[in-house]
N, C-alpha and C positions, 0 to 999 in steps of 0.2 A: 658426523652426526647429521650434518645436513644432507648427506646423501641418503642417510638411515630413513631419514624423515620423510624423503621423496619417494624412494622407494614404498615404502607402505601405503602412502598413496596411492598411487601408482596401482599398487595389489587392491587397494580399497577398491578402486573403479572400474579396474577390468573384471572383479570380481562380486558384483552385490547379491552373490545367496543369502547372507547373512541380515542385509537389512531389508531383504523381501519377505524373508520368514518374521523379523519381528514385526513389520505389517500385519501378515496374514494372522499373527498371534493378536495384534493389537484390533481388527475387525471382530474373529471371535469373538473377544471379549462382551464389540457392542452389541452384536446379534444377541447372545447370550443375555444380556440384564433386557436387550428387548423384550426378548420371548418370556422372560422372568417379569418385566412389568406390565407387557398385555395380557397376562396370565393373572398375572392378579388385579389389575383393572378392570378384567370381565368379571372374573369370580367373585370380585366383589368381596371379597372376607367379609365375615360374617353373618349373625344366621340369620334366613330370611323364612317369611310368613306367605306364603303361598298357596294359593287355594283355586281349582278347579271346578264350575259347574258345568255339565254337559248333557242335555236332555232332548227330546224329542219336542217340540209345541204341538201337533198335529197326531199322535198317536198316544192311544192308551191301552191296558189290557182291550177293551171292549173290541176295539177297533180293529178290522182286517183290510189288510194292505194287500195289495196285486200285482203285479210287472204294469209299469208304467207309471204308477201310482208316485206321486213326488212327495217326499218327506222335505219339512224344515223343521231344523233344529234351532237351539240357543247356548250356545257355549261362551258361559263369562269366566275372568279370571280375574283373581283381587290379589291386591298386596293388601295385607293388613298389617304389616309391621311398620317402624317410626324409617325406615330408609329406603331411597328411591330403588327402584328398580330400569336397568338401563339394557336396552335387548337382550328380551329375555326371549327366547327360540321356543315355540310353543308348535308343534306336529299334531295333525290330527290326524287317523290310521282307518282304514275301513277292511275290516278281513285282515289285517296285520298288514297291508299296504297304504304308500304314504297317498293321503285324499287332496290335503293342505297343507301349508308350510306358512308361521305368521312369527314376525319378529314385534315384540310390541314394550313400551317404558309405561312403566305405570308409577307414579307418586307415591308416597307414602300414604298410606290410607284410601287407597283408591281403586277401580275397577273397569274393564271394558269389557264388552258386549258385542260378540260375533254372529252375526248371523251366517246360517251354512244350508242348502238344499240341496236335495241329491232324488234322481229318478230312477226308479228302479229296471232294470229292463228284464231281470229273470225274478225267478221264485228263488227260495232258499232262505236261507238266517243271516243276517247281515250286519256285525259288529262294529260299531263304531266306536272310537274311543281318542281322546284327546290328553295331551302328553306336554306339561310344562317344565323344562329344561330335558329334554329327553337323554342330553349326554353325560349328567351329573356334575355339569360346571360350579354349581350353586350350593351352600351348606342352605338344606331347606329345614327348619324346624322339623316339617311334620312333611315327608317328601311323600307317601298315602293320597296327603291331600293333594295333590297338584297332578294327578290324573284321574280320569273320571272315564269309564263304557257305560255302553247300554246294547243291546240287543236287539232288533226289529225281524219280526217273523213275515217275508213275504209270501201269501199263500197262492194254491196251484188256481189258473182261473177254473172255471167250470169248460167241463169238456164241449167243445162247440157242436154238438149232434142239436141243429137245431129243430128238425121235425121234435124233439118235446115240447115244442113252445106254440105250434100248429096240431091244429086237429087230423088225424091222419084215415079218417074215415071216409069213404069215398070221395077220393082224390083221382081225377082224371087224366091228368097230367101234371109234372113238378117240373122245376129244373135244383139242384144247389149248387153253389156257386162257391168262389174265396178269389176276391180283389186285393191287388196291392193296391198304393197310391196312384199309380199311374194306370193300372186297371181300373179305377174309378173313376179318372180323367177320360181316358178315352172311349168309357163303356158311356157318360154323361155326353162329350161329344158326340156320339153315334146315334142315341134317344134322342138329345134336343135337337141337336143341326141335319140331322138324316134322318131323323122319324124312324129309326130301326126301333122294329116293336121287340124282338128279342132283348134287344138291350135296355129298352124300358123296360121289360117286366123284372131285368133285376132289380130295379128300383120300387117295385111294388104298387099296388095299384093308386098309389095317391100320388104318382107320378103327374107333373115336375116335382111337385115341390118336395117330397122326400129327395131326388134326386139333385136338386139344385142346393138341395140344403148341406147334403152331406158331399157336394159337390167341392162347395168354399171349404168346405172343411180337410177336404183329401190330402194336406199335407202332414194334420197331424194325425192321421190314421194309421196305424202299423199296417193292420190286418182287417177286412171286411169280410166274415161268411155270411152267406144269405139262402134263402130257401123261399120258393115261387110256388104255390100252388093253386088251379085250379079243379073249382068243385063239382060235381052232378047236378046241386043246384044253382050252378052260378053263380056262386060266392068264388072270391079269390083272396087269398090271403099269403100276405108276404112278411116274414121274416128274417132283420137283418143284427149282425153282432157285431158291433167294432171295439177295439182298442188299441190304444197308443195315447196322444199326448191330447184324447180328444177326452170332453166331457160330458155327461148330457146338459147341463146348463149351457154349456155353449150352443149347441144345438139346438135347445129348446128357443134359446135368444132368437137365432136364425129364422126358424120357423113361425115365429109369430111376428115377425115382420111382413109373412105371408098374409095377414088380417086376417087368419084364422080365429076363430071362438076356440077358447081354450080353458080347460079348470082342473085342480089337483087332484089326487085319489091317491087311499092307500086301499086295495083290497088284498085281504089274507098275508099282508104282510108288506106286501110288493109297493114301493111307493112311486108314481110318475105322474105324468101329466097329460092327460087327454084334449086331445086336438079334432074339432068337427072339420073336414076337407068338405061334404057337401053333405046332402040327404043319405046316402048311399054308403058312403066311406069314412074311414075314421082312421086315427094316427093315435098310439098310447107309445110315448116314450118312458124309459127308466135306465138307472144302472145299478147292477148287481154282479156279484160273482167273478167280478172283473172285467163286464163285457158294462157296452152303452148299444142299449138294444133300442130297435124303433119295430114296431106291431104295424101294420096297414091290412085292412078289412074294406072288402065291399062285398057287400049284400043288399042286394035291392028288392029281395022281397020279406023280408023280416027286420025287428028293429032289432040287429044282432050287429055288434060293435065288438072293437077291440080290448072292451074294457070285460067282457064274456071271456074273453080266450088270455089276458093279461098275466094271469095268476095259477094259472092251470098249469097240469105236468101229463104231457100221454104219453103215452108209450109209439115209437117210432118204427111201427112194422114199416113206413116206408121206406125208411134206411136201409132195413134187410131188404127190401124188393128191388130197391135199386142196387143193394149190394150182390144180391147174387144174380141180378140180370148184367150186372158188368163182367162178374165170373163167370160165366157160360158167353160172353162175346168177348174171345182172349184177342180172337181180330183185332176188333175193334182199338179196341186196347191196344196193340201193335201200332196198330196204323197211325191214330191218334201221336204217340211218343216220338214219330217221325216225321209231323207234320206240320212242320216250325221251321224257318230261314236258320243258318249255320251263324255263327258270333249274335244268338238274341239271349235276352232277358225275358225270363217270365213274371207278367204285371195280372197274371189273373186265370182261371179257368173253371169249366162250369158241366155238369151232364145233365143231361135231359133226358126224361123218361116220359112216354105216352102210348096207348095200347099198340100204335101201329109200329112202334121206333124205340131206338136209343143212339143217343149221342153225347160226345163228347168235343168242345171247344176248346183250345189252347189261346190265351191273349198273352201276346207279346212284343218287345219294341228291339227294335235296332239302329244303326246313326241310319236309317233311310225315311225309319216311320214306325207306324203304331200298325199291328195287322191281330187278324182274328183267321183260325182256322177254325174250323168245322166238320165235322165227318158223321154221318146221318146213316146207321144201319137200320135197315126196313126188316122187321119181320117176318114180313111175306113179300115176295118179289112181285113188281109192276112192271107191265108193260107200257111207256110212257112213247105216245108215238107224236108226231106231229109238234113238235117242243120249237118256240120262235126263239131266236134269239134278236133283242135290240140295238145289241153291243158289236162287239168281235167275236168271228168264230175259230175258234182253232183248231181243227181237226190233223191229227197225226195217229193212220190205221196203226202204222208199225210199234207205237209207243203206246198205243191205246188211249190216246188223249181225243176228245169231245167236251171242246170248254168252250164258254157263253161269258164275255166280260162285258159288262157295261159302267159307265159313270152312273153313282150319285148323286140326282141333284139335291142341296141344301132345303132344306125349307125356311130356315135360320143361316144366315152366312153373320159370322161373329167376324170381325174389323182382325184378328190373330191370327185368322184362318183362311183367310180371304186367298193365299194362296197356295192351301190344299188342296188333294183332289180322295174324295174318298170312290174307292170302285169295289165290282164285287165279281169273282170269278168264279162261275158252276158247270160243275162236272155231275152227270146224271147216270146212274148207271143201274142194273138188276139188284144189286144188293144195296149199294151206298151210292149217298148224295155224298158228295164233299164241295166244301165249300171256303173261298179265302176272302176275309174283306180285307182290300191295301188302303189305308189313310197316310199320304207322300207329301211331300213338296211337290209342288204341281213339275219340278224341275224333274222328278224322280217317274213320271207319268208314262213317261215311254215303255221303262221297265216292268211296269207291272202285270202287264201280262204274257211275256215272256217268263219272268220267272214264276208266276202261278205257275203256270204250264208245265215247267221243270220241274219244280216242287212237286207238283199231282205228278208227275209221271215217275220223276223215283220213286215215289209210295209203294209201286206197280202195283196197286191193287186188284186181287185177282177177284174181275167182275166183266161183265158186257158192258158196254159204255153206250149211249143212243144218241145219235146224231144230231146235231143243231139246223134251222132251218133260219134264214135270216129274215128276220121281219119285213125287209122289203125287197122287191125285185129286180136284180140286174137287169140294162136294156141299152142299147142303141140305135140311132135309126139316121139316115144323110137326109139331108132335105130337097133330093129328086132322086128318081124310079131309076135313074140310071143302073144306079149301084143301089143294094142293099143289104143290112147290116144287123147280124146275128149274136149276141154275148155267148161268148162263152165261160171265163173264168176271169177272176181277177188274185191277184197275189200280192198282198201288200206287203210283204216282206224286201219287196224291189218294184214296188209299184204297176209292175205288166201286166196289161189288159192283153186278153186274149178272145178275138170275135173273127167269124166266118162274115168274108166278103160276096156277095151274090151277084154275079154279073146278067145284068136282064137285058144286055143290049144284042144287039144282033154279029159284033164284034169281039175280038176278043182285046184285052186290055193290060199294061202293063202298069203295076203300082211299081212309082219311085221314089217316093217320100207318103209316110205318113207323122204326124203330130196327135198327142193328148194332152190337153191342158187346160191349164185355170186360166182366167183374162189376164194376161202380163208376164204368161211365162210360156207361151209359145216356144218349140223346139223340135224341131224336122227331123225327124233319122231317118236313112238310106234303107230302101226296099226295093228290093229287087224279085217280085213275083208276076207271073202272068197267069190270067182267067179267059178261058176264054169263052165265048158265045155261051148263053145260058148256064153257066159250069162257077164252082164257086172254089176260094181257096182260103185258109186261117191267115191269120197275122197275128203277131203279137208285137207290140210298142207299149214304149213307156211313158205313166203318165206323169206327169210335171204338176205339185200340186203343192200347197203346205201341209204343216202337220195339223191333223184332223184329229180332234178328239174322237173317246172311244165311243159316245154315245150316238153320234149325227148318224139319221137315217140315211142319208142319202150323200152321197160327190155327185156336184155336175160338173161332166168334161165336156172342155169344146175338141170337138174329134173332124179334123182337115185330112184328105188324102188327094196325093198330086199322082194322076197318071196318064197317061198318053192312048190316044185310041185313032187306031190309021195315020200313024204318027204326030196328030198332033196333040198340045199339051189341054189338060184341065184338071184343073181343082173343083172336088164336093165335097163339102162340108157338113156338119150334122151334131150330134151329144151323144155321149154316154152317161147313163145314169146307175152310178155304184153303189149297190147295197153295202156299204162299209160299215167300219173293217170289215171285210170278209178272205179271210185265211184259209189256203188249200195245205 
């Protein structure tokens, strides 16, 4: 018996399936009453009084709503029955997608109060609706009550042709335009800090202050279209439209910290705010139709304001003028779409129409900087002779490039920018002007007009191109008659000067060093030429300089040449004066 006993043993412990399985049976168990008592701990047995309100505050029938336009709403939820409520999962859905998600306890007899905002960014009908207990966890009296929709109709803005908003009767010239945020950044840059009158006139003739206004404002901007026109009688008038997260109250705030005289108006419907800029010029802000429009007039010889033109609707024969003067220049158009750096963002662009011209502008940015292309076809072909340039010239016959860069100087240097370089590269030619402003890091400065150059030269637009002449005039001269000294070419691309040697002595002479340089950076290279009696020969040496911006009229080189005459030694010394850059 005792061995009986040991035995089974024995079997018990080499063998425990038996009491592993009634473990596993005995866990089940607690799992099970778990999920049976958190199941009815949430559920909560018995019925509950729940009730849903969910509304709009800020919209009624009356009211039309726009992309950008921010709705707030008010959605409360009550218990009204004698027992608590303990998270209760409450979903709020927009289009049948989840918006919100809020878990909330409310007391017996009690209520809370959500506030919810939402910005629209398209048009269309936009459902919103709020959902308490969405999964049916809860026996709800009256479960009807415990969700609530509403509806909101976002409408289309008004189509942005804005010559209805300008008088389009003898218009002498226009440009229209459409800025992003960053196109208004840098078209504001170019106005105030460069005095570029092109890019002031998107601002409209109450420039700064329309442009300084809508300046601060450019981040909550979507979109800016604008329209520039001047008149036969010297009126000009500019027209712009934004929307995004901007409003005219904000704007108007802006502006009349400019100490402008300002007062309200409704005419014909239209309600804004009129703003005196001087004797001559006037500002009427409003919003309507889904845009925040700003009016700018000047007329200096009639008392004709923007509150004349505010309310008005004309018909925009110059949409069509410009439109089909772009369809008959498909060129143009061509040229334009290819006249932008590879990896950029587009922050803006703009055409320009005037009896003698049409053009088109591309603005945009890349991690280098902010640039502006330009391309100016001429109606009727000029012959433009005698053209200086200030800058660098870049002449390559075989690629057909004739380009003119010069720096920018600020007239405003802002403490941001202080190490930028804004420059502008023009090419001239029989049919088309084209044109690149680069705004860099001063670091990026070398580049730019290399790559204009490349840029303008894949366009290959098919035209005659005319020559640049540099504003000022190459020269060297030694300081005695021994020798004397002729320019002939300089190439900055490797610094060598190239000038004719004039031997005036009665001997002939051997150069064995000559030097070009700045004070402190003298540098001899080996020459091996002979002149001789009255007889002259080229040289060409490198000059040793720093890097010279693109504007400086002039390098002074200190120019040493060591040569030998009836064997014995002598150094003459003298200047070259470099019309720089100047590029062969």
């Amino acid at each position: 018996m005792a061995n009986s006993k040991s035995q089974n043993n024995k079997t018990d412990m080499q063998n425990p399936k038996g009491i592993g399985n009634i473990w596993l049976y005995a866990i089940a168990i607690v799992i099970a009453i778990a999920i049976i008592y958190t199941s009815y701990a949430f559920t909560q047995t018995g019925a509950y009084s729940v009730k849903v309100e969910f509304s709009p505050n800020n919209y009624s029938s009356n009211t039309t709503l726009y992309p950008f336009d921010t709705i707030s709403t008010k959605l409360t939820v009550i218990n009204s029955g004698p027992s608590k409520l303990s998270k209760l999962p409450l979903l709020v859905y927009l289009n049948g997608n989840k918006l919100r998600s809020y878990v909330v306890t409310l007391p017996p007899k009690s209520e809370i109060n959500l506030s919810i905002a939402y910005t629209f960014n398209n048009s269309g009908n936009y459902t919103f609706e709020a959902v308490a207990d969405p999964a049916d966890l809860l026996n709800l009296k009256n479960r009807a009550a415990s969700q609530q929709s509403f509806t909101v109709p976002v409408a289309v803005p008004e189509k942005p042709d804005l010559y209805v908003s300008i008088p389009n009767s003898n218009i002498t010239s226009t440009k229209e335009f459409t800025l992003y945020p960053k196109g208004i950044a840098f078209s504001s840059i170019a106005a105030l800090n460069y005095n570029l009158s092109y890019f002031k006139n998107l601002f409209g003739p109450a420039y700064p202050v329309v442009g300084n206004s809508i300046t601060d404002l450019a981040l909550l901007v979507h979109i800016m279209n604008g329209v520039y026109a001047n008149y036969s009688n010297g009126a000009k008038v500019s027209s712009l439209w934004m929307n995004g997260n901007i409003s005219v109250k904000y704007l108007n705030t802006i502006l009349q910290k400019n100490n402008l005289s300002y007062s309200l108006f409704n005419i014909s419907g239209v309600n804004g705010v009129y703003f005196k800029y001087n004797n001559s010029t006037s500002i009427c802000t409003s919003q309507n139709h889904g845009w925040v429009k700003v009016l700018s007039v000047y007329n200096a010889s009639s008392n004709y304001t923007c509150k004349n033109i505010i309310s008005k609707n004309y018909t925009p024969t110059e949409a069509v003028i410009i439109k089909n003067s772009l369809n008959s220049s498909k060129p143009l158009m061509n040229y334009s779409s290819g006249f932008l750096y590879t990896n950029t963002t587009y922050t803006g662009f703009s055409t320009s129409l005037s009896p003698n011209s049409i053009s088109q502008m591309n603005i945009f940015e890349n991690a280098y900087g902010n640039f502006a292309s330009n391309i100016l076809k001429l109606n009727k072909a000029i012959n433009y002779s005698n053209m200086t340039c200030k800058g660098e010239i870049t002449s390559n016959q075989s690629e057909n490039i004739q380009l003119c860069s010069y720096l920018i100087s600020p007239v405003y240097q802002a403490s941001a920018f202080s190490n930028y370089t804004m420059a502008k590269s023009n090419e001239v030619g029989n049919k088309y002007i084209l044109s690149m402003y680069s705004f860099t890091n001063s670091n990026y400065s070398s580049s730019i007009v290399p790559n204009a150059a490349h840029l303008i030269s894949a366009l290959k637009v098919n035209q005659s191109t005319y020559a640049w002449k540099p504003s000022a005039v190459s020269s060297c001269q030694f300081y005695n008659n021994s020798l004397s000294c002729k320019f002939n070419s300089y190439k900055q691309s490797n610094n060598m000067i190239n000038f004719t040697i004039h031997n005036n002595g009665n001997s002939a002479v051997k150069i064995t060093s000559a030097a070009c340089f700045m004070p402190g950076l003298r540098k001899y290279y080996k020459e091996n030429a002979t002149i001789n009696a009255t007889s002259q020969a080229s040289l060409s040496v490198e000059c040793n300089s720093i890097i010279i911006p693109i504007d400086v009229s002039y390098n002074d080189y200190n120019l040493t040449i060591n040569y030998t005459e009836d064997g014995k030694p002598y150094t003459i010394s003298g200047i070259a004066k470099i019309a720089v850059p100047y590029v062969v």
